[in-house]
N, C-alpha and C positions, 0 to 999 in steps of 0.2 A: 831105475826105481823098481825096487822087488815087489811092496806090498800095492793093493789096487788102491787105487784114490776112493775117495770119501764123492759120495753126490755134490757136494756142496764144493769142492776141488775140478770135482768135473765140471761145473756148472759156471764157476767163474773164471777157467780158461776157455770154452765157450764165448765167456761175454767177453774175453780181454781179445780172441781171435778169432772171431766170426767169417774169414774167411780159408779158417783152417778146422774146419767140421766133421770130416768124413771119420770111422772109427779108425781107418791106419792113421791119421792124423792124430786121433786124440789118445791113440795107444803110443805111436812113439814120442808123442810129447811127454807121457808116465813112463816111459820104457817098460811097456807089458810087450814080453812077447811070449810064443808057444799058447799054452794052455790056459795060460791067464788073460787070454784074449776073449774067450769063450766069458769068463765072469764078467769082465767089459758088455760086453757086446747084453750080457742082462741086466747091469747096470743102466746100459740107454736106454733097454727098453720099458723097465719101471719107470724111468724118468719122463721119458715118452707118456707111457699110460697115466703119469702121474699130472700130466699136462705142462709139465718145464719145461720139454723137448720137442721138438716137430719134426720126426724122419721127411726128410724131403731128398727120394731116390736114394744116395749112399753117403747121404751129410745130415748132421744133427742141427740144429740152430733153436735160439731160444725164441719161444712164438712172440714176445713182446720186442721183440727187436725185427727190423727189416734187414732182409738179405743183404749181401754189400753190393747185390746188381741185381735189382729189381724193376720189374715190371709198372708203370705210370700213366694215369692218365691228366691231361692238363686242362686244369682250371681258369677260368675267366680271369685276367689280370685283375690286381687288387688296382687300388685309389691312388698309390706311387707307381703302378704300371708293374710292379712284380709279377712274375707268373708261378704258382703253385700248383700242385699235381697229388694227386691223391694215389697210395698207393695200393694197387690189386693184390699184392701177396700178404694184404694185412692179417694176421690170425689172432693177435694178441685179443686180450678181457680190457686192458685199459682205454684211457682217448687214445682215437687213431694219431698216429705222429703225423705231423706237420712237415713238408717237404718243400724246398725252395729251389728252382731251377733255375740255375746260375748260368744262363747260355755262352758263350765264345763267340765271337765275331764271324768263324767262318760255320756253325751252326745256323740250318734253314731255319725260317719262321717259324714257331709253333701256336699253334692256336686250340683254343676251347677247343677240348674233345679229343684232342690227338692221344696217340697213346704213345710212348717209348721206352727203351730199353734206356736205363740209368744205371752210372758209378756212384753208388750214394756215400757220403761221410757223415758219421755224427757229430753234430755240432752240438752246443749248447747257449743257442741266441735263445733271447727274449719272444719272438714271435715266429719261430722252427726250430724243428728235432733233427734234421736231416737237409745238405745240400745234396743236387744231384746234378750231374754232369753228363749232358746226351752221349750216349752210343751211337742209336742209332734211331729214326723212327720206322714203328713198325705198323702203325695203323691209324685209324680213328676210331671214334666213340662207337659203338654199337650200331652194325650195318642199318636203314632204314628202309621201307619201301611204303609206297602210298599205291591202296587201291581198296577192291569193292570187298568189303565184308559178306562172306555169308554163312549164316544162321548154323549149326547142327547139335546134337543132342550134347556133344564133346565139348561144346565151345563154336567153332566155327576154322572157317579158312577165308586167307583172303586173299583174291585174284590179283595181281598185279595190274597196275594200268600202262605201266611202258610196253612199249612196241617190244621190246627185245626181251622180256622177260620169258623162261621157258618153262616157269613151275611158281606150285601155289604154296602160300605158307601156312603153318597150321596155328592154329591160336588155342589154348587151354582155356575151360570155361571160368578161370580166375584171373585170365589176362585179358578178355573182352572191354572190357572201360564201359560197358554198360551200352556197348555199341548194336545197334537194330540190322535187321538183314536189307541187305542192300545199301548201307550208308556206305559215303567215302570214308577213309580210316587211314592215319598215321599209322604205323608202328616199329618197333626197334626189336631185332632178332634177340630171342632171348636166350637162347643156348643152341645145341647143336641140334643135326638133324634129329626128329621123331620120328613116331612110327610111320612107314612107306617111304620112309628118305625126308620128308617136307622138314625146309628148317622153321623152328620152335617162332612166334613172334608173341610182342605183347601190345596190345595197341594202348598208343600213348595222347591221341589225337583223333576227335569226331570231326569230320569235317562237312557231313551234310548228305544233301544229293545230290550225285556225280551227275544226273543230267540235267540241277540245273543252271541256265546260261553263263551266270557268275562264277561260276566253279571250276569252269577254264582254266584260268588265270590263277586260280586257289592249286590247283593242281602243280601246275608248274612249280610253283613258288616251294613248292614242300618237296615235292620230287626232288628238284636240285637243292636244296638245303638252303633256301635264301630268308637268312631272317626278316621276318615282319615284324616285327613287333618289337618296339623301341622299350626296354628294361624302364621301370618307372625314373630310379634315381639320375637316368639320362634322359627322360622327359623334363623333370626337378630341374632340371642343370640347365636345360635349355629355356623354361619358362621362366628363370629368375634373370636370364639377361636383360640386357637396356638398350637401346639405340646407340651405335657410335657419336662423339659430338664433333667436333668443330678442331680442340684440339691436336696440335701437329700433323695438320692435315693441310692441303692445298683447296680453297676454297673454287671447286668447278659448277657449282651450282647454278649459275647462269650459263653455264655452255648447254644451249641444248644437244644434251647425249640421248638419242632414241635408243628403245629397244625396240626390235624387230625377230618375231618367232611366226611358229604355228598358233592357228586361232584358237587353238586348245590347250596351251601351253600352262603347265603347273607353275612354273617359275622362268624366271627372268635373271641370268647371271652374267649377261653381256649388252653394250649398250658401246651406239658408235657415232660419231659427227666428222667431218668434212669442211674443207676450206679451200679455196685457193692459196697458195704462198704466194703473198705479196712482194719475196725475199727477191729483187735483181738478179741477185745471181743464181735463180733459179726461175728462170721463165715457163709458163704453163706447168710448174708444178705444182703438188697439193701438201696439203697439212694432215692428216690422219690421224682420230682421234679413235684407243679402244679402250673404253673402262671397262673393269672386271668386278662382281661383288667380290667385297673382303672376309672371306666364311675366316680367313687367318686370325682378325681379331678377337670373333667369337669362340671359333675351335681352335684351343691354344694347347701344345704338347703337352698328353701323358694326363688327360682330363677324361672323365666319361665319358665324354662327348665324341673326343679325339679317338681315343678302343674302339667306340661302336661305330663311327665311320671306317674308319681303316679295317676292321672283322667288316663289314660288307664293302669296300673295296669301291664301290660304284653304286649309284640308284639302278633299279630297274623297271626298264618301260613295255606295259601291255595294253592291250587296246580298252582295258576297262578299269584300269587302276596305275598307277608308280607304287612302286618300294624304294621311299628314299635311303639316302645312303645321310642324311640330317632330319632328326625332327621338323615339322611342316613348321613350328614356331624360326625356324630358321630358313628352311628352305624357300616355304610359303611369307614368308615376312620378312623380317630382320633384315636378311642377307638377298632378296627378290627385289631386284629396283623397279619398283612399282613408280608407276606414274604417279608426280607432282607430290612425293615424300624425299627427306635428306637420306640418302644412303650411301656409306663405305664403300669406297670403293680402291683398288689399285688400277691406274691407268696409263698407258701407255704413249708419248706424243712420238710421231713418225714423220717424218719428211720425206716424200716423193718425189723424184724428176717428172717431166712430161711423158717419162718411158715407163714409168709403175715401179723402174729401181727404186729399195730405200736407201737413201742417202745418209741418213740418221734418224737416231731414236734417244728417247730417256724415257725415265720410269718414275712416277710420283705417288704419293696416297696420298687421296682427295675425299673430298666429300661433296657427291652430285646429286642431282634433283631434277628426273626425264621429267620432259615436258610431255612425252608422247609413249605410249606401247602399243604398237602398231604391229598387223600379222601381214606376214610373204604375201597375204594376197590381195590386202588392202593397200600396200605399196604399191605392188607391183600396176595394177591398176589406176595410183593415180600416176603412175612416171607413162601409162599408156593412153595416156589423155583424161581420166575420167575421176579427180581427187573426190572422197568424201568430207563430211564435216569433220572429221579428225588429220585428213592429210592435209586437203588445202589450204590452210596458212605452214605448212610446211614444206610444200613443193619445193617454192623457190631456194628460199635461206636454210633448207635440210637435206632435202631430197635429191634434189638436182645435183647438188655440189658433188653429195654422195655418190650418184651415179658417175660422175664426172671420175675423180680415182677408181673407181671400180673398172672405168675403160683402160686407165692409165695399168690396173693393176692386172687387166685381163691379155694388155700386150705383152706386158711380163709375162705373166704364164704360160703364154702361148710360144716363147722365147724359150723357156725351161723346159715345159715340154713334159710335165707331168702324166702319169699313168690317166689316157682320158675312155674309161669305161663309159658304155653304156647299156647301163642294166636298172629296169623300170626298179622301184621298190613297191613291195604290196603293201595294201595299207587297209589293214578289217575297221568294217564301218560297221558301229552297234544300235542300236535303236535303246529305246529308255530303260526296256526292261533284259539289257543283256544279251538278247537274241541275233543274230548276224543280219544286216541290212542288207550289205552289199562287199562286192572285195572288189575294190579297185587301185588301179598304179597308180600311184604318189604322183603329183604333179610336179616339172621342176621347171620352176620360173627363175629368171633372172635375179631376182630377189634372192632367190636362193644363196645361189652362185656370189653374188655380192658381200652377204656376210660368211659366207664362208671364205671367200680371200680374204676379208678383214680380219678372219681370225686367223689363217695360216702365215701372214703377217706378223701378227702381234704375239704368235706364238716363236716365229721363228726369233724376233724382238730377245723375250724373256729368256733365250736359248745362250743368243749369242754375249748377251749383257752376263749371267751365269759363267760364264766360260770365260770371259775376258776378265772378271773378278774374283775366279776361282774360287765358287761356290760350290759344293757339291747340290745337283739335280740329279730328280730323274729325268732322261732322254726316252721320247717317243723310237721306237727303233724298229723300222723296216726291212730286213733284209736281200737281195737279190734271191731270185728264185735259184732254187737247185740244179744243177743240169740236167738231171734224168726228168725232172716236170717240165724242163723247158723240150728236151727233144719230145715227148710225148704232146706238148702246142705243137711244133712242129711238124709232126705226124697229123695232129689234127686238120692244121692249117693244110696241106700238103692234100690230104683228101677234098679238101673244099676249094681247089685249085688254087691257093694264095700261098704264098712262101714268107717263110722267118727268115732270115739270112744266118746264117753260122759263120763261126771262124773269126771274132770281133767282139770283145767285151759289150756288153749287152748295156741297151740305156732304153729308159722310156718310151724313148722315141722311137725307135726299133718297132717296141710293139705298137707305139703310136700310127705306125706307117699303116701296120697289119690291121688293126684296126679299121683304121681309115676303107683300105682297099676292100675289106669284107661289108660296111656301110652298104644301107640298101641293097643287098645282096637277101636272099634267102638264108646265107649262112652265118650273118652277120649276128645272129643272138647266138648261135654255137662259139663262135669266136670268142665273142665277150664272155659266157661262161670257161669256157676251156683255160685265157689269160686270165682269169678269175681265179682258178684252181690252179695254176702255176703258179701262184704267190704265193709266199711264207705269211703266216700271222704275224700282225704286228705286236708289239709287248713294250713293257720298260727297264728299262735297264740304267744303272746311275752310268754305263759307260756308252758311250758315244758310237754307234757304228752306224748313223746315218738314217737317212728315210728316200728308199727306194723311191716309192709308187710315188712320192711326191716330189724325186729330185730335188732333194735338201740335204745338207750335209749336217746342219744343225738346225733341230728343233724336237721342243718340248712342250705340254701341252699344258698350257696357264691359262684356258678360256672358259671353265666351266668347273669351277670347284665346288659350286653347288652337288654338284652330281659326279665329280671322280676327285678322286682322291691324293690323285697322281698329281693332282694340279694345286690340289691344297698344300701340298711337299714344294712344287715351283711356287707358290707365294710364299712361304714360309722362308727360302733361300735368298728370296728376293727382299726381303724385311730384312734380312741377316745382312744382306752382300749390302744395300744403304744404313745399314743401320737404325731402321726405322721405330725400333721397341723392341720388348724384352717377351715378342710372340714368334718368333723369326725360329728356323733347325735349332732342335735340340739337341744334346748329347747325344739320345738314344736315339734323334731320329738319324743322324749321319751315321752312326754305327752301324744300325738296323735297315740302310738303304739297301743294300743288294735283297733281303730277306724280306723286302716291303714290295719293292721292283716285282718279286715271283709271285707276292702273294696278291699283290692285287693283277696282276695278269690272269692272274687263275681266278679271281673273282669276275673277271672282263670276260673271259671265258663262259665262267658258269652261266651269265645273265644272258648272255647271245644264245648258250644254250634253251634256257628257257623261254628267252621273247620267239627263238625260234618253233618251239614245241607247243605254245601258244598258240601259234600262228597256223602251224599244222592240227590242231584241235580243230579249231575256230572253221578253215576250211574244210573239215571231215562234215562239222556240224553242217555248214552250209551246203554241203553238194547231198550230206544223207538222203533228202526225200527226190532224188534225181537219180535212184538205183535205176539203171538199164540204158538213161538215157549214153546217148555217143557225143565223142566233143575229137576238136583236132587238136595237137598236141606235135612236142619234141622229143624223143627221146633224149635225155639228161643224164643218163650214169646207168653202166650193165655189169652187173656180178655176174658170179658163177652160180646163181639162184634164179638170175630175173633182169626183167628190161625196166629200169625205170622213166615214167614218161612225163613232164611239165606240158599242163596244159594253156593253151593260148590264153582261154575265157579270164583266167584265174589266180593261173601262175603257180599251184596245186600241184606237188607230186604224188606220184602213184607209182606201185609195182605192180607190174606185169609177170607173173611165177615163170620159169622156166618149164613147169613142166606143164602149162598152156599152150606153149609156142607151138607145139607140134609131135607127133610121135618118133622125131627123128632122136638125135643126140647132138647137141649142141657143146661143141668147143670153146673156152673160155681162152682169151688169150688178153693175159695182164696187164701186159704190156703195150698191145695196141688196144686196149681197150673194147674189145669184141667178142660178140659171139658166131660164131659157124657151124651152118648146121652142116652133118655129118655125110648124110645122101644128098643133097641137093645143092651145097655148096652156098648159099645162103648167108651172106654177108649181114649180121645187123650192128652199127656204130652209131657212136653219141654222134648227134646232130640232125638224124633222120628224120624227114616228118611222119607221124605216124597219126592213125586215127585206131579211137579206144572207147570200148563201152565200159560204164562204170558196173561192178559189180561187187564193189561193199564200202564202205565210207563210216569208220566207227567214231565217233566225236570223244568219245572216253579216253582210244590210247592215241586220235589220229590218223591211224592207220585209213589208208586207202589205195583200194587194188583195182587193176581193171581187166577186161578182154582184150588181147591185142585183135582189130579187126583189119587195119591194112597199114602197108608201111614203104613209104616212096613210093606212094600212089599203085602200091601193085597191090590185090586182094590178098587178103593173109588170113588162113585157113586156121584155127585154131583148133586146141586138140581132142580130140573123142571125152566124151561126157564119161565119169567114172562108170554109169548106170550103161554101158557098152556099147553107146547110137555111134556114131562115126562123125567127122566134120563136114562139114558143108564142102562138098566136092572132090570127097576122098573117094576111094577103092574100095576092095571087100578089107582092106586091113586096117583101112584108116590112116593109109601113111599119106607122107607129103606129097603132093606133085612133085614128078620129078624134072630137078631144072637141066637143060641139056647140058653136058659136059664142057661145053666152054664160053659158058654164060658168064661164069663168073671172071673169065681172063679175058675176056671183052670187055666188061665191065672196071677192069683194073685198069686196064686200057685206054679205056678213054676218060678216066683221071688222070691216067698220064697225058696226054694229049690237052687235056683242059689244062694244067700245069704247066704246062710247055708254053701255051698261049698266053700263059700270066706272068710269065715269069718277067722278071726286072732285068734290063741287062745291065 
């Protein structure tokens, strides 16, 4: 083509090929070439100036049209569960286009906020402009941080509260939110860094004052991204439900089914009864009864209700509040088998031998009515002679029985041989207004232990029923530890004179042995942490590769759908696999199972994350007005920074700086987990007892650091004051004593010799 096209020729080969933009493209599609490129080339750029064009690098494109691979962020599913995405490269004057993200089966999750890289096609549906088809994902919503606002002429900055954070963000005095100096503050990064490097924020959230009590737990919850706060129209949704009734249900309302929890428990989603079998051909065996609430009839696929549980994945638990993963009209009611109300339930009947074997199981939805809600410590107490008015008419015809399988269920176990830790849990105790009582180890009573077989039972039940009627579940899934964490137990084990065996596929009971042998030992909470940290995370996965720690080959977790989600998918397959209604797996939910498996693992994740940094708070606040004082302690984990130390009283970590330890230079070794100091040969390893003064305890980020003062009972000299004094029993230089040259290979020594002594033959 000789002569140059027309704007309006340019403009709608442009719109017919939007992914053929750049000027060689729109010159040889005219066939301009030489000199009549140059008149091109100021053709675009009127058209450009004229606002028809958007140079973007060395492609033209029209601003009311989206790229044909543009950039997205993703919107909260609609009411049919669709997800839409709004697009970042919008430029056009008209309504932004509409965009529908058509995911593919082997495409991960996407959830609110995420952002990705999309193939977009123009359609022309009724309610979108544009499908778009994942590439790739490349982020989330705009980074957020939570911490202290403070005041300045510009606006302000605001300090982070995470421990790891290494820089302050700056804030414009028009992205303040009206926020005062010193408040806690939300906020979302607002562009790139400003001036000094600080990147840009804008705060989107006042949250109060960071010191006080309550604020803890406010902290957490925002830091890790854990929504609070239930959207109205899935309050709506939950407040217009009804009671389940009567029909096509199994009428168990006369079985008394107990629940049994803690005395402070928000809800009730599990409830159990006991019998002897009467059956001949099963002598001294038992009946085992486990109902479960039915959240499946009220949160039915692809509902409001359904999104916002599955978007938080789990509830989460702090010592001053829950974040349900249901409305309290559910959690707290409906679906809570409250004493002496009709409540939904699916349940599980199990036949026991005299041995704890089950023999068989079936699965039914019933409709029950406890007679009792009774806590671990009011049982546990009356089965030790001493009922109250709520146990004693249920000793004989409840209790007992119950206790009765729990023996039967305890020789089993002890037969399998389950992963048997023991490691105390803490448990922060608050007073009314907030403030830390006391931190004491969890008690575990028998009681305990009883409903927890009862439910690794009925979980394994709903597993094997699943499988055997080819339903798609998720599977609880444990894996064997790695070999390099297990030689590293071993190494452990090996200094505290006790041996792992090698050379022998590895089973519970292996480390059960180990275990055992460290019992009453001094080294015996080193052990337990060490075979703690040799373990993989457990997760969900729709495929089956078993449960390690618990020597099960199948099981899935159906006992608590109130609070995970994983379980509301196990009832749901289980409505489906009898046929119970038309609330059972849905299309999308079998489709979307591997993408539901990651995403709520990563929500299991987040909330251990936070109950855990809770808990680290809570202890900073409590030891803060105990600066100087000394406590005795373990060492628990050593970087190439610092010695970290758990204390006895407490159960509180602390770091120890490396450059306290000493003026020497200390060796980091990865692998065995150590440090060595450099002149003195100074050996220090996880497990050591050591004693420490505390010397800062911040309740804001947690953080808590100490002096190291002695360590395996030998004095340990810490290192010269920056202000130039020297250590307590140093030299004119301040260095370490020095240890004599073969301190250290006597000491290796007579580990070896201790080892030798233990060893198994």
């Amino acid at each position: 083509m000789s002569k140059l096209p027309s704007k309006a020729e340019i403009l709608d080969w442009i719109s017919a090929n939007p992914t053929l933009t750049a000027k060689r493209d729109i010159a040889k599609a005219f066939g301009i070439k030489g000199a009549a490129r140059i008149d091109l080339k100021r053709l675009l750029r009127e058209l450009a100036d004229e606002g028809h064009l958007e140079k973007r690098k060395k492609t033209y494109r029209d601003p009311d049209r989206l790229p044909p691979v543009s950039v997205l962020q993703v919107k909260e599913p609609d009411a049919n569960g669709d997800l839409f995405a709004q697009p970042l490269e919008w430029h056009g004057e008209g309504v932004e286009p509409v965009v529908l993200v058509v995911p593919r089966a082997s495409d991960p999750a996407l959830g609110e906020g995420d952002r990705i890289l999309a193939r977009l096609q123009v359609v022309h549906e009724e309610d979108h402009n544009y499908e778009a088809r994942l590439i790739r994902r490349i982020g989330q919503s705009p980074r957020k941080v939570v911490g202290i606002f403070r005041k300045s002429a510009e606006g302000g900055r605001i300090l982070p509260i995470d421990k790891g954070a290494d820089r302050e963000w700056q804030v414009a005095a028009d992205a303040t939110g009206g926020a005062q100096e010193g408040e806690l503050v939300e906020a979302e990064q607002a562009g790139p860094a400003g001036r000094m490097g600080l990147p840009r924020a804008r705060i989107v959230l006042r949250l109060g004052d960071p010191s006080a009590p309550r604020a803890v737990s406010l902290i957490a919850i925002h830091q890790h991204g854990i929504p609070d706060d239930f959207p109205p129209e899935v309050l709506a949704e939950a407040d217009a439900m009804k009671p389940a009734g009567l029909k096509g249900r199994t009428d168990l309302r006369q079985m008394p089914l107990i629940t049994i929890d803690p005395s402070d428990a928000r809800d009730h989603d599990d409830a159990v009864f006991a019998e002897a079998d009467d059956d001949p051909k099963n002598p001294g065996g038992h009946i085992l009864w486990v109902a479960i609430a039915d959240v499946a009839h009220y949160v039915r696929p692809c509902t409001k209700l359904d999104r916002e549980a599955k978007k938080r994945g789990n509830s989460s638990y702090f010592p001053d509040r829950v974040v349900p993963m249901l409305p309290d009209r559910l959690s707290g009611d409906l679906c809570s088998l409250h004493e002496g109300v009709p409540r939904a339930c699916l349940a599980v009947r199990m036949v026991l031998g005299a041995d704890g074997e089950k023999r068989s199981h079936g699965f039914l939805r019933g409709l029950m009515r406890s007679p009792a809600s009774l806590s671990y410590q009011e049982v546990q107490t009356a089965i030790d002679g001493d009922p109250n008015e709520a146990t004693g008419p249920l000793l004989e015809p409840v209790l007992r029985p119950l206790f009765a399988a729990y023996e039967a269920l305890r020789a089993a176990r002890n037969r399998r041989q389950p992963l048997d830790l023991d490691l105390p849990e803490r448990k922060v105790v608050l007073d009314d207004d907030g403030t830390v009582r006391s931190v004491d180890f969890a008690e575990r009573l028998e009681a305990h232990k009883l409903i927890e077989e009862c439910m690794v039972l009925a979980n394994v039940a709903a597993a094997e029923t699943l499988i055997a009627r080819d339903t798609p579940l998720l599977f609880r899934v444990h894996e064997e530890p790695p070999e390099d964490k297990l030689e590293s137990l071993r190494d452990t084990a090996q200094a505290s004179g006790l041996v792992l065996a090698k050379g022998q596929v590895l089973k519970t009971s292996h480390l059960n042995r180990l275990l055992h042998d460290a019992a009453g030992t001094e080294e015996a909470e080193l052990i337990n942490f060490a075979t703690l940290r040799s373990m993989t995370q457990a997760y969900y996965s729709p495929k089956n590769f078993g449960h390690f720690g618990l020597a099960l080959q199948n099981y899935a977790h159906f006992t608590s759908p109130i609070r995970r989600y994983s379980d509301l998918i196990v009832h749901r397959a289980l409505i489906s696999a009898h046929g119970w209604g038309d609330d059972g797996l849905s299309v999308e939910d079998i489709e979307r199972l591997e993408q539901t498996a990651q995403h709520i693992s990563d929500t299991e994740r987040r909330s251990m994350m936070a109950e855990r940094d809770t808990t680290d708070r809570y202890l900073a606040a409590f030891l803060s007005d105990r600066i100087g004082a000394e406590f005795t302690g373990r060492i628990s984990g050593i970087a190439k920074f610092g010695v970290f130390v758990k204390l006895d009283e407490t159960g509180a970590d602390g770091l120890v700086p490396i450059s306290t330890l000493g003026r020497e230079y200390f060796h980091f070794d990865r692998e065995q987990g150590t440090l060595m100091g450099a002149d003195t040969g100074r050996v220090i390893a996880i497990g050591m007892r050591a004693r420490v003064k505390l010397i800062e305890a911040a309740p804001v980020t947690g953080g808590i650091a100490f002096e190291m003062l002695e360590i395996e009972e030998e004095r340990y000299e810490s290192a010269p004051s920056r202000r130039g004094g020297t250590g307590r029993g140093r030299g004119k230089r301040g260095a370490a004593p020095k240890r004599k040259p073969a301190k250290a290979a006597k000491k290796a020594a007579k580990v070896k010799r201790k080892v030798a002594r233990k060893r198994r033959s």
